[in-house]
C-alpha positions in Angstrom: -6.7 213.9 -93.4 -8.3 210.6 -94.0 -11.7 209.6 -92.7 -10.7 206.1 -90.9 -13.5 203.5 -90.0 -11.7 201.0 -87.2 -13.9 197.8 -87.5 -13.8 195.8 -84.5 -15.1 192.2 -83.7 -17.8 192.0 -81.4 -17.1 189.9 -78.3 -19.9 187.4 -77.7 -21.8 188.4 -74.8 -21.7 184.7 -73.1 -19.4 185.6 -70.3 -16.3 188.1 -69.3 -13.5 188.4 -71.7 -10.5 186.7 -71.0 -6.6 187.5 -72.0 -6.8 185.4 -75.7 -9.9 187.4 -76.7 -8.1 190.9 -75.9 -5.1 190.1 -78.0 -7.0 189.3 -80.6 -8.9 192.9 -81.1 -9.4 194.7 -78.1 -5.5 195.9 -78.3 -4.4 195.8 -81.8 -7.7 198.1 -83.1 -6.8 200.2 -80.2 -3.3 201.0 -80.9 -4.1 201.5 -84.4 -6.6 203.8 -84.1 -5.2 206.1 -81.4 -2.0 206.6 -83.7 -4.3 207.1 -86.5 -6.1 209.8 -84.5 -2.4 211.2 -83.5 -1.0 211.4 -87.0 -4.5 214.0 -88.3 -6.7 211.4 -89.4 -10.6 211.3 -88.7 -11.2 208.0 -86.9 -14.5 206.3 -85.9 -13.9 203.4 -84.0 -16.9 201.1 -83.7 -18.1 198.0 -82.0 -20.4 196.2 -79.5 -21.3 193.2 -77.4 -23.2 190.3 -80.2 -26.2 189.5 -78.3 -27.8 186.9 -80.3 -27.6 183.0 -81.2 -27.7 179.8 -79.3 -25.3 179.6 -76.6 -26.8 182.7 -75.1 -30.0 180.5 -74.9 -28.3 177.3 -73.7 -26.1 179.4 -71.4 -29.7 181.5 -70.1 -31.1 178.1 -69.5 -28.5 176.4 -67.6 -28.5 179.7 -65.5 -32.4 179.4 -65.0 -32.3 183.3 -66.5 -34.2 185.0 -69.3 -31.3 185.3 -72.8 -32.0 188.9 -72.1 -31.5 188.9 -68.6 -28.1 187.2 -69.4 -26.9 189.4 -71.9 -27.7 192.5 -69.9 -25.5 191.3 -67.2 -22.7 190.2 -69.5 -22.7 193.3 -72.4 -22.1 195.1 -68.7 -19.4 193.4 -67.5 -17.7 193.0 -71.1 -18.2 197.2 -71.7 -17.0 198.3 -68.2 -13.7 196.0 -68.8 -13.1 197.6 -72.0 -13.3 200.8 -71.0 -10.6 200.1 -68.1 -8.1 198.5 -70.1 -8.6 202.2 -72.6 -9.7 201.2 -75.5 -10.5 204.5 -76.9 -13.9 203.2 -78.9 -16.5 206.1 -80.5 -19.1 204.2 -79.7 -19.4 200.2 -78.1 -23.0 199.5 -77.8 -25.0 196.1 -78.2 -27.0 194.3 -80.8 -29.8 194.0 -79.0 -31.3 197.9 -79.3 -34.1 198.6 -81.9 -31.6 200.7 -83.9 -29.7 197.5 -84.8 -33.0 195.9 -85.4 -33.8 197.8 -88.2 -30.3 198.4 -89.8 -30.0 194.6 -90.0 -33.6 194.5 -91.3 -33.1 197.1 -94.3 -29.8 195.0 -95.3 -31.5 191.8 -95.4 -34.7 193.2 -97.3 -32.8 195.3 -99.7 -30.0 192.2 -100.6 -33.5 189.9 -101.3 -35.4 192.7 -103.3 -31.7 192.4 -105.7 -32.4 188.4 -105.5 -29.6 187.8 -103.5 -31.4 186.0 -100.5 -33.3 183.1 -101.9 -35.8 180.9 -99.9 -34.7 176.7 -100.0 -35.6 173.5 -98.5 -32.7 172.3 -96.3 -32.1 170.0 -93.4 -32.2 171.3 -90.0 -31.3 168.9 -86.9 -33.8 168.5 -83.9 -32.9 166.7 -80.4 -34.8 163.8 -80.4 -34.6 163.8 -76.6 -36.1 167.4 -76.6 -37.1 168.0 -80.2 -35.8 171.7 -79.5 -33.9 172.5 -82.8 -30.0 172.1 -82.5 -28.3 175.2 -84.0 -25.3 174.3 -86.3 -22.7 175.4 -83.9 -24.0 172.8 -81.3 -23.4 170.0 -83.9 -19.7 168.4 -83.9 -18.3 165.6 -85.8 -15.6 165.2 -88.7 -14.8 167.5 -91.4 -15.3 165.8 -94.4 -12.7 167.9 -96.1 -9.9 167.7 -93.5 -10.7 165.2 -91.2 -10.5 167.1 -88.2 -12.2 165.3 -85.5 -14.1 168.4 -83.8 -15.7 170.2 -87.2 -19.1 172.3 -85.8 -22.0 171.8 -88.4 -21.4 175.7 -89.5 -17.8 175.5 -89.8 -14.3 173.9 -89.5 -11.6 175.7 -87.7 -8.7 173.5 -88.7 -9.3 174.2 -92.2 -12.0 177.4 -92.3 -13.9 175.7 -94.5 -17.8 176.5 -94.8 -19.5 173.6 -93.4 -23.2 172.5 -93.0 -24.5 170.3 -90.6 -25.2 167.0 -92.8 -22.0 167.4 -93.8 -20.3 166.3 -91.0 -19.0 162.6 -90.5 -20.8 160.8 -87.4 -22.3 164.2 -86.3 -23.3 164.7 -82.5 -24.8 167.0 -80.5 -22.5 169.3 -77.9 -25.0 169.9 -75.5 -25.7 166.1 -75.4 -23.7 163.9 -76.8 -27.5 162.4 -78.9 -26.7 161.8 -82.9 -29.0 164.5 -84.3 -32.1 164.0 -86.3 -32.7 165.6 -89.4 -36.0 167.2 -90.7 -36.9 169.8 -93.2 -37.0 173.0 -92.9 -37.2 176.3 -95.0 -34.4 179.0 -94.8 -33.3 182.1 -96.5 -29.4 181.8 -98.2 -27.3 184.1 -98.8 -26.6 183.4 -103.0 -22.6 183.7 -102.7 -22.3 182.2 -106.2 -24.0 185.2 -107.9 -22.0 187.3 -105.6 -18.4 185.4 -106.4 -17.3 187.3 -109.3 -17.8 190.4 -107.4 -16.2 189.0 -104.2 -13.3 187.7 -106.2 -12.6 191.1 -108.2 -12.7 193.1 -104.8 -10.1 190.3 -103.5 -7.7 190.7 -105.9 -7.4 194.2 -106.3 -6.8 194.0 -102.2 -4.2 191.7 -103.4 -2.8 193.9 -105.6 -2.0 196.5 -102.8 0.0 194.3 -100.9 -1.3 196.0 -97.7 -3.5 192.6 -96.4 -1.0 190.0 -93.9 -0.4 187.0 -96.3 -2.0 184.5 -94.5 -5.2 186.2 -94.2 -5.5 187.2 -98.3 -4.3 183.9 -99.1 -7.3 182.6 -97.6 -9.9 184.7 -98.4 -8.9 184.0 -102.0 -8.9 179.9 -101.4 -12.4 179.9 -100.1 -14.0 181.4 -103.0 -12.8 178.2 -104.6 -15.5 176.7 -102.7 -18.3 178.8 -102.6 -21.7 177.7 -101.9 -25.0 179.8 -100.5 -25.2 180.7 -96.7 -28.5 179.7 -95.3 -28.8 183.6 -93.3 -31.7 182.4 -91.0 -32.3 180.2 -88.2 -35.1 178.1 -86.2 -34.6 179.8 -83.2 -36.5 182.1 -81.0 -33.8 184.6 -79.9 -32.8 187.3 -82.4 -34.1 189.4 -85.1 -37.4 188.5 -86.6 -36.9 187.7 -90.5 -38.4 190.9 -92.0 -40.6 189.6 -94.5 -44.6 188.8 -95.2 -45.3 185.4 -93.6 -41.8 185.0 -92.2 -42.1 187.9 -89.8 -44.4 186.8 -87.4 -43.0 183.4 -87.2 -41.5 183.3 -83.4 -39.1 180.8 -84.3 -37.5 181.9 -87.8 -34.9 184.5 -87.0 -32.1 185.9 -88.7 -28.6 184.3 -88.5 -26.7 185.3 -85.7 -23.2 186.4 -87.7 -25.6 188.5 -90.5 -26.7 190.7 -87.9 -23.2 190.9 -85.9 -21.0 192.2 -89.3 -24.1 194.7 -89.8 -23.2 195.9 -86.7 -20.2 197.9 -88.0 -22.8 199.7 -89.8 -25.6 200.0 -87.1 -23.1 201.2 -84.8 -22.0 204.0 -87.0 -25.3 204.9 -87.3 -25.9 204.8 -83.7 -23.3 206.8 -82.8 -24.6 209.6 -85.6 -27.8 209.3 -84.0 -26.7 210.2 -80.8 -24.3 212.6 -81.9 -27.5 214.8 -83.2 -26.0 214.4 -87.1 -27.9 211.7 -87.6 -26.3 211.3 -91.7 -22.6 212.2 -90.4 -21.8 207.8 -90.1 -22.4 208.3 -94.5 -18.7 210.0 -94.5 -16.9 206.7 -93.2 -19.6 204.3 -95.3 -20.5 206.0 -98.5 -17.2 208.0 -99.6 -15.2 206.1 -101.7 -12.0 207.6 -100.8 -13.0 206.7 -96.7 -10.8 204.1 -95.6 -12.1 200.9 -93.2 -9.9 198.4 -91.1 -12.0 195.5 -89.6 -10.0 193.6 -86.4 -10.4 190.4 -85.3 -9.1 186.8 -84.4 -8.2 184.5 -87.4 -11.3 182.3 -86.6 -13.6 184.9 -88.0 -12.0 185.9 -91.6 -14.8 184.1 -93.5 -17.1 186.6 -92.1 -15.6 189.3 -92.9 -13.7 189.0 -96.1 -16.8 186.7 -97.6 -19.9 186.9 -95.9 -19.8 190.5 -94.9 -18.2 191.9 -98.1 -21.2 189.9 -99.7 -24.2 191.5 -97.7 -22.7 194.9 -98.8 -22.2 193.5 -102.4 -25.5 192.2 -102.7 -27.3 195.3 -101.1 -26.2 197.5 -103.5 -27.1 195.2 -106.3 -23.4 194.6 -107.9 -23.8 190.8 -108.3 -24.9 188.7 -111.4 -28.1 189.4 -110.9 -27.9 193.7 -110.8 -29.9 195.5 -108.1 -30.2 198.5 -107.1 -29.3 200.2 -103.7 -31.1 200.7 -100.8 -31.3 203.9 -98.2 -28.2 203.3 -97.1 -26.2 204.1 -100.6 -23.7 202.0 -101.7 -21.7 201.2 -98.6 -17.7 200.6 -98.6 -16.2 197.9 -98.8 -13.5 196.9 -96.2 -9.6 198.3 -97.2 -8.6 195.7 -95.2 -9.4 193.0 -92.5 -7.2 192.4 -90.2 -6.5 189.1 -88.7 -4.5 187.9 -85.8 -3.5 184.6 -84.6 -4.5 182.2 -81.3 -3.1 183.5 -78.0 -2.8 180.2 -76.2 -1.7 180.2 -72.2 1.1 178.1 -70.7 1.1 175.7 -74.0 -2.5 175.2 -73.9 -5.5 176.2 -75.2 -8.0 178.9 -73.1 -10.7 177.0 -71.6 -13.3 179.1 -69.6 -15.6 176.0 -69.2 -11.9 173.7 -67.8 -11.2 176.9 -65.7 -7.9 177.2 -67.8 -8.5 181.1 -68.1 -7.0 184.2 -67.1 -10.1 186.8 -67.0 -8.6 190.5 -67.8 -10.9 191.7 -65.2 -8.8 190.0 -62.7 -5.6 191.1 -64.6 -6.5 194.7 -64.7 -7.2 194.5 -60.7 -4.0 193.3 -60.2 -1.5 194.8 -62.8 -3.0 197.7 -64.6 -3.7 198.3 -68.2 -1.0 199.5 -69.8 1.2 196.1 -68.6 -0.8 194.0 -70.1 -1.6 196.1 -73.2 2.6 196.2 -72.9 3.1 192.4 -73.3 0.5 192.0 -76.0 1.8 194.9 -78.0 5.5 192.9 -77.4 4.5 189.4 -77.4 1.1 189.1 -78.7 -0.1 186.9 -81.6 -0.3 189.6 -84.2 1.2 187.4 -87.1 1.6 184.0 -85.8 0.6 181.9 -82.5 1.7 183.4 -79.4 2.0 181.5 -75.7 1.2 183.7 -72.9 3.7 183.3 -69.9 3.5 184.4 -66.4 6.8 184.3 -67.1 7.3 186.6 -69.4 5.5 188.8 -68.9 6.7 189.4 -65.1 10.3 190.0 -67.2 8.8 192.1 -70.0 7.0 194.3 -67.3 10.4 194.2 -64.9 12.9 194.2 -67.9 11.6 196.2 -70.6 8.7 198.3 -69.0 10.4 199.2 -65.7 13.9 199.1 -66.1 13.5 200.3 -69.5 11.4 203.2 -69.9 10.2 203.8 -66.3 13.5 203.7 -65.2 14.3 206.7 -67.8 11.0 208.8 -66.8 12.0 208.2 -63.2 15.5 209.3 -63.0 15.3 212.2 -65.6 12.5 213.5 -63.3 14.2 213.1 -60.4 17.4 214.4 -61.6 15.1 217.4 -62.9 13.7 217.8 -59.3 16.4 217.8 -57.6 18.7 220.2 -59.2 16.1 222.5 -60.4 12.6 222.0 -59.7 11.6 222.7 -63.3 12.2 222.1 -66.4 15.8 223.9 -67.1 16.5 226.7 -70.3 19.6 224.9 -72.4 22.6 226.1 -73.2 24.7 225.2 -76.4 23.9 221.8 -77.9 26.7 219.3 -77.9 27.1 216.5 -80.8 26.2 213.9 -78.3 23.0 215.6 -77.8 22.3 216.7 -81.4 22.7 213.3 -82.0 20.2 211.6 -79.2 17.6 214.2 -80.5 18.2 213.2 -83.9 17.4 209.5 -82.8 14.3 210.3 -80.9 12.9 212.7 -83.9 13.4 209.9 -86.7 11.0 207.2 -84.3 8.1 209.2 -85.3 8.9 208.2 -88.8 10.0 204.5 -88.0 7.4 203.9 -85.6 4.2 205.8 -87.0 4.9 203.8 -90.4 5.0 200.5 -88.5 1.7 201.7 -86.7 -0.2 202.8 -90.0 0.6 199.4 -91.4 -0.5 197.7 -88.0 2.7 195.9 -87.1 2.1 196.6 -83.5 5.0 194.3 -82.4 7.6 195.5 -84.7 6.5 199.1 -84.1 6.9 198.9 -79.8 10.2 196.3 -80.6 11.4 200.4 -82.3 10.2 202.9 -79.7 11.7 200.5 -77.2 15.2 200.4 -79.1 14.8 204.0 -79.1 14.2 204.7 -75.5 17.4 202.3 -74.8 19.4 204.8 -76.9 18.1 207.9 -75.0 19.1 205.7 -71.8 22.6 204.7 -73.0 22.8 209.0 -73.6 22.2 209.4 -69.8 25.4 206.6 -69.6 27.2 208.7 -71.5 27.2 212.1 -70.1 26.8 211.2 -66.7 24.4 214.2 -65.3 24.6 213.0 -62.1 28.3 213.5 -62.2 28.0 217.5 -63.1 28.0 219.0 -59.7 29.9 222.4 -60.0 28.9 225.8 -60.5 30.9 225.8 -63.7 29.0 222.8 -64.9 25.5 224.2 -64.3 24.6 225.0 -67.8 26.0 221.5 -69.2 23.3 219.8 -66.4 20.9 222.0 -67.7 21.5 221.1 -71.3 21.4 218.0 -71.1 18.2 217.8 -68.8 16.8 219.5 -71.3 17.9 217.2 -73.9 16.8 214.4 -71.6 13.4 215.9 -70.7 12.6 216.3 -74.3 13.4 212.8 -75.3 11.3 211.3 -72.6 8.5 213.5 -73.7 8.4 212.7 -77.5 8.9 209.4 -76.6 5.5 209.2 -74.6 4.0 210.5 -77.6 5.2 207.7 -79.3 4.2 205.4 -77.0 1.1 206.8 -76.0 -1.1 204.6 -78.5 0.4 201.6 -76.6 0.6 203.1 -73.4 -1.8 205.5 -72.8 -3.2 205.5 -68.9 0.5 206.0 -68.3 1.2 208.1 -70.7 -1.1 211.0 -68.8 0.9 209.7 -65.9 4.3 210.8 -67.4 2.8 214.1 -69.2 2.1 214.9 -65.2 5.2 214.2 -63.8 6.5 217.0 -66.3 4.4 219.7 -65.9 2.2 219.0 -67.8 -1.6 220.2 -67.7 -4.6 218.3 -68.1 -5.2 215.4 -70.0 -2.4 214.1 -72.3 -4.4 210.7 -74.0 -7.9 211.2 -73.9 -9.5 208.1 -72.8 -12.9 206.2 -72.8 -15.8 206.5 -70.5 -18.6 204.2 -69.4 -22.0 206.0 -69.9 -25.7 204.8 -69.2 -27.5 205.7 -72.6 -31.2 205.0 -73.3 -32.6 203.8 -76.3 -33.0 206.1 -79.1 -36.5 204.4 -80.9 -39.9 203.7 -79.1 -39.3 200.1 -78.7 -36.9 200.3 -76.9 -36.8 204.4 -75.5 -37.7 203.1 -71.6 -34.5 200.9 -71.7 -31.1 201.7 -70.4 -27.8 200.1 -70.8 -24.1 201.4 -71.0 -21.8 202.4 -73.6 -18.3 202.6 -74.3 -17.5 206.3 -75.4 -15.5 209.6 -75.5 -14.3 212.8 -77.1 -10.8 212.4 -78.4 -10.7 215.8 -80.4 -8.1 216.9 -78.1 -5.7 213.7 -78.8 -2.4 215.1 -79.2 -0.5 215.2 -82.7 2.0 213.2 -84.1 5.1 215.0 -83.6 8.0 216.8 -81.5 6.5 219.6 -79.8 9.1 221.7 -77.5 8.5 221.3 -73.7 8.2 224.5 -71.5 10.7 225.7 -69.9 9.9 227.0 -66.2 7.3 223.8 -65.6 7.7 222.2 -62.0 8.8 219.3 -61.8 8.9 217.4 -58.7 10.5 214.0 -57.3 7.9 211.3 -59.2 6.4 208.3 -57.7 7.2 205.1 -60.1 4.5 204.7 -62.4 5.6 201.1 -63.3 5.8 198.5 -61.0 8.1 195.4 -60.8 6.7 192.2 -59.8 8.0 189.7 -57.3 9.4 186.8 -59.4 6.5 185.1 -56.7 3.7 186.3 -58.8 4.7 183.6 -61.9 4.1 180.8 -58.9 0.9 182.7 -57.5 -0.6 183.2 -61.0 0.4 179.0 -61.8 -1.0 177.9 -58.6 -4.4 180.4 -58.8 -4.9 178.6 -62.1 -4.5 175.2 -61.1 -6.7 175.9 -58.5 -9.2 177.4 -61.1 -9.0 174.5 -62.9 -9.7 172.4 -60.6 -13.0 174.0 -59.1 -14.0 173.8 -62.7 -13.3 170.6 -62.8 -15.0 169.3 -59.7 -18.2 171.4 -61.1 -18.3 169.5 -64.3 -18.1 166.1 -62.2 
């Protein structure tokens, strides 16, 4: 047994989460880490709503709210929708509690005490209509390196270069459309270049495993090519207070908004100890070398997490040019591996929440359930390369593959069950044909648990899928229905129990993908209690004095009692009864509702912009 950190990105708490930010980590991390829990290993999954930074202000103002009125009502919303769509976290909390306060304050002290954050003169860009400062994010123009006409002053996403403001060609603000103006201003930086050698030794020995997606080592290793300091602070009055003498008490010098969301792997872990009662127990997934650590995210965010983050931890425990020593934390892990998917786009185009071009999971969790949606992204999702979300397809995936597929096999093995015996039957002698199904259904453990452990989602559903059409083609093949006689009685019951054995190893192997109706299935069975453990949504206080009289909820769960990895014999003698459907097939109608709901969307959006 491994212990097994699952990293996962911490949706911005601007708004609800739509369908493109799901697929992106919500899903993948989830899979992952409930098969991961299912094959013996020790997971803590890990991850929270990113409070902090300037479009929570701009978005506060325009909403005439306080930023931490907004983000209360958002980090809400954002944890109640995770929890319904079952992703199975240890802990999702928030960035803005007092415990992540001083994790991200110890990180940042101890990497300048090593001389890794040095203090520099820079350029920082003001509205001259407001002279409010204008964060780097809010600054568009063209990347000087690529061209690309909509570079932000932090960053270009065409070509994931590192960017700074002054940088940009013809820069403009986003809020305005005003040219910036351009004073001085101090700053702490991150010193990458005395961190590089260190950065680019970890990087190549990830190389060397061949475990990271090619695209996503490939780039990690091309930015180094580039390196440069990272200013880590801001002028901004909304976030964490820079934690040194004559910077703390400065109201509008905090720390960046990405240093203090990667440290919230780590102030999360801690968290969760915390509230566990073992408040050192997060040190056996951060200080143990022989731990293992998975971060998840979209392909937007690699810099951070293969540079920037791998550097904090670098530089904290003093093993750049310049030495260092650690701080209380230890020497903390580095990541095994981050892992990156692609863009989800919608209909050919890009998600637009401000255009109304959206599809919120809130609304598609009302309407379809979790595990159809966690179904199509699992299928169709942008795990290696872009992805287009249909209405489309995914009405025939669901109707297809999920209903016709394996809820038609559930369905009519139950109901064959039911009806002829009303439990689960005693087998007689085992026939080739059904040695042979079993045989099938045994070796997608193997096929699919390897897949999983190596997070090819796609390629590891496109298996269990191929195997539950084999299990169906059996039912072709020896024709149950057909065994009516007294004579033929034990057959029936043979293969029932062949067929009632397939169907259930087969929800254990699709549990992690499937697993609100996977407890569904276990039921219809027999079976007692709950099969998949599953998240809950708990109101938590704070755990330090600042911040003890506050409440806010949490995504959480015990998932001790997540079932194994393997075959285990059903019981003969459990009732089974004639099932409802547990899938349900759409009206072709719902791909011309969904179009027409959008372009109405879209154009309410539209007339609210004008």
């Amino acid at each position: 047994m491994s212990k097994v950190l699952s990293a996962v990105a911490w949706p911005y708490a601007n708004g609800p989460r739509h369908l493109g930010h799901v697929a992106g980590f919500a899903v993948p991390s989830d899979v992952f880490s409930r098969y991961m829990r299912m094959a013996g290993h020790d997971v803590l999954m890990v991850s929270g709503s990113d409070e902090h930074g300037t479009p929570i202000l701009v978005l506060a103002d325009q909403e005439g709210v306080t930023a931490r009125e907004l983000v209360d009502r958002n980090h809400a919303i954002i944890a109640a929708e995770l929890a319904d769509l079952g992703c199975s976290y240890d802990l999702y909390t928030r960035t803005t509690t007092a415990n992540h306060y001083g994790v991200a304050q110890e990180l940042f002290t101890q990497v300048w005490k090593n001389g890794y954050m040095v203090e520099q003169t820079t350029r920082g860009a003001i509205s001259p209509s407001t002279g409010r400062t204008l964060p780097d994010r809010y600054i568009e123009g063209t990347c000087p390196i690529c061209s690309y006409p909509e570079a932000r002053g932090d960053q270009c996403d065409n070509c994931g270069n590192q960017l700074e403001p002054t940088d940009l060609i013809n820069p403009r603000s986003k809020i305005s459309g005003e040219t910036p103006e351009f004073i001085e201003t101090q700053h702490f930086f991150l010193d990458l270049p005395a961190l590089a050698d260190a950065l680019r030794e970890w990087l190549e020995g990830r190389e060397a495993s061949g475990t990271w997606r090619p695209n996503v080592i490939k780039f990690s290793l091309n930015i180094l090519d580039d390196i440069r300091p990272r200013a880590m602070t801001r002028d901004i009055d909304w976030g964490i207070p820079v934690p040194l003498d004559g910077w703390r008490d400065q109201p509008t010098k905090r720390l960046y908004v990405w240093f203090d969301a990667v440290v919230g792997y780590l102030s999360a872990s801690i968290e969760w100890a915390r509230r566990l009662g073992e408040p050192d127990r997060w040190r056996e997934w951060w200080n143990d070398p022989e731990a293992l650590s998975y971060y998840f995210m979209g392909k937007d965010n690699i810099t951070f997490h293969s540079q920037i983050w791998p550097a904090e931890l670098l530089g904290y425990a003093g093993r750049g040019s310049r030495g260092g020593e650690p701080g209380e934390f230890g020497v903390l892990n580095l990541p095994t591996e981050v892992v990156s998917s692609e863009y989800l786009t919608m209909e050919g185009k890009q998600f637009s929440t401000s255009r109304g071009y959206v599809i919120y999971i809130r609304d598609v969790l009302e309407r379809y359930g979790p595990d159809a949606i966690r179904y199509y992204i699992c299928a169709a999702g942008p795990e290696n390369q872009d992805a287009n979300f249909t209405w489309a397809e995914f009405v025939q995936r669901n109707n297809s593959e999920l209903v016709a597929g394996w809820g038609n096999l559930v369905n009519r093995t139950a109901s064959m069950v039911a009806k002829n015996f009303g439990e689960i039957p005693q087998p007689g002698a085992l026939e080739p044909v059904d040695e042979a199904v079993r045989a099938k259904v045994l070796a997608s453990f193997d096929a699919v648990g390897g897949l999983l452990a190596k997070q090819r989602v796609k390629a590891a559903v496109a298996e269990a899928m191929r195997t539950v059409g084999e299990v169906n083609k059996y039912v072709t093949d020896t024709e149950p229905f057909k065994l009516k006689g007294e004579d033929q009685r034990e057959r029936l019951a043979t293969v029932l129990h062949t067929l009632t054995q397939c169907v259930a190893d087969l929800n254990r192997v699709l549990a992690p993908f499937l697993p609100s109706s996977s407890n569904q299935v276990h039921a219809a069975f027999g079976g007692e209690g709950t099969f998949m453990p599953m998240p809950t949504l708990q109101e938590v206080s704070g755990l330090d004095a600042d911040d003890a009289d506050r409440t806010y909820p949490v995504v959480t769960g015990d998932y001790s009692q997540t079932p194994r990895w393997e075959s285990v014999p059903v019981r003969v003698g459990a009732t089974v009864v004639k099932p409802t459907p547990i899938f349900t097939k759409l009206d072709e109608a719902v791909v011309d509702e969904e179009l027409a709901r959008l372009k109405d969307d879209a154009a309410d959006s539209g007339d609210a912009a004008g």
